[in-house]
N, C-alpha and C positions, 0 to 999 in steps of 0.2 A: 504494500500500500504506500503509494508516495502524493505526500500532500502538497497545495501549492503555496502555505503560507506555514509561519511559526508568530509566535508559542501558538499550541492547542495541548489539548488536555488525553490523557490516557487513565483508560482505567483500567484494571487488571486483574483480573478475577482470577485465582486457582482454586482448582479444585479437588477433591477425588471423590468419586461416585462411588453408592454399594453399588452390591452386582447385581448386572439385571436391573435397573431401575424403572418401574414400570411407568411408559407415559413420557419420560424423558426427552426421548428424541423428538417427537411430536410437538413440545410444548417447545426444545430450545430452540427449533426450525421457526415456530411462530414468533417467539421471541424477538429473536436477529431479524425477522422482515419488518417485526412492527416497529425495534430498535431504529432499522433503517428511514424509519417515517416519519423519527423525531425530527424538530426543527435542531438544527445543532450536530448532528450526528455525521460524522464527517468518513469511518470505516470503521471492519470489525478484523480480525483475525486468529485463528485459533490450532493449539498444537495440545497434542498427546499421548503419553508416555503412563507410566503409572499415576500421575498427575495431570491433568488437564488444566490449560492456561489459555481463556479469552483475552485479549486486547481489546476494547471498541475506543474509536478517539471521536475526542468532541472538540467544538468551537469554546465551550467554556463551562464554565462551572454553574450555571446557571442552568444549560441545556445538560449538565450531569444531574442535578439535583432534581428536573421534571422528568428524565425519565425510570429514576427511582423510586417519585411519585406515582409513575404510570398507572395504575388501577391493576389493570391487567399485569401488568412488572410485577407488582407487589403480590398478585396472587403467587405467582410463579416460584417469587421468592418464599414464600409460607411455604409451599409446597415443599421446594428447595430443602429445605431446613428440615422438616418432616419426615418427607419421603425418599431422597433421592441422594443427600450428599452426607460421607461419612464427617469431611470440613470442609468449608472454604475462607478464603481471607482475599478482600478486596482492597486493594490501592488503587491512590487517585495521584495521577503526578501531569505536574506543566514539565509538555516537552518543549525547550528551548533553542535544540539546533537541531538537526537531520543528514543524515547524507547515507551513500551507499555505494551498490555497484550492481549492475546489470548487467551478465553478456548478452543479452539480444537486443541490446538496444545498443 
């Protein structure tokens, strides 16, 4: 994911799932679309190992805090907590500078 401005904001969820989590993929698939439909919501990106780590980046702190409120977020979250995750621990951090490297570009 490469953005066209800086600072923006990251948030960082890890995770690790029990096994088997019933409902899970369902729910994180809807999630990331409605995530997408925030005002503010700028990308997501996600990796997995024994541990599972979201990124989603936002424009600012402002557009992180409505869709925490999200109604539907929030259910997810309950659920979250309930049914699905052994832990997780969320950071919010301002990214400041960017860069990288491509070879197909």
């Amino acid at each position: 994911m490469k953005t066209s401005f800086v600072p923006y904001y990251a948030v960082i969820f890890t995770s690790r799932k029990r096994p088997e989590p019933d409902g899970y993929s369902e729910t994180a698939d809807c999630m990331e679309e409605l995530a997408r439909q925030q005002p503010g919501f700028i990308g997501i990106e996600h990796a997995q190992s024994k541990i599972s780590i979201t990124i989603s980046y936002w424009e600012s702190p402002e557009a992180i805090a409505a869709w925490k409120a999200n109604v539907d977020h929030l259910e997810a979250q309950q659920r979250g907590r309930k049914d699905w995750y052994e832990f997780y621990q969320v950071r919010v951090c301002r990214v400041e500078r960017e860069y990288g490297f491509d070879s197909e570009r």
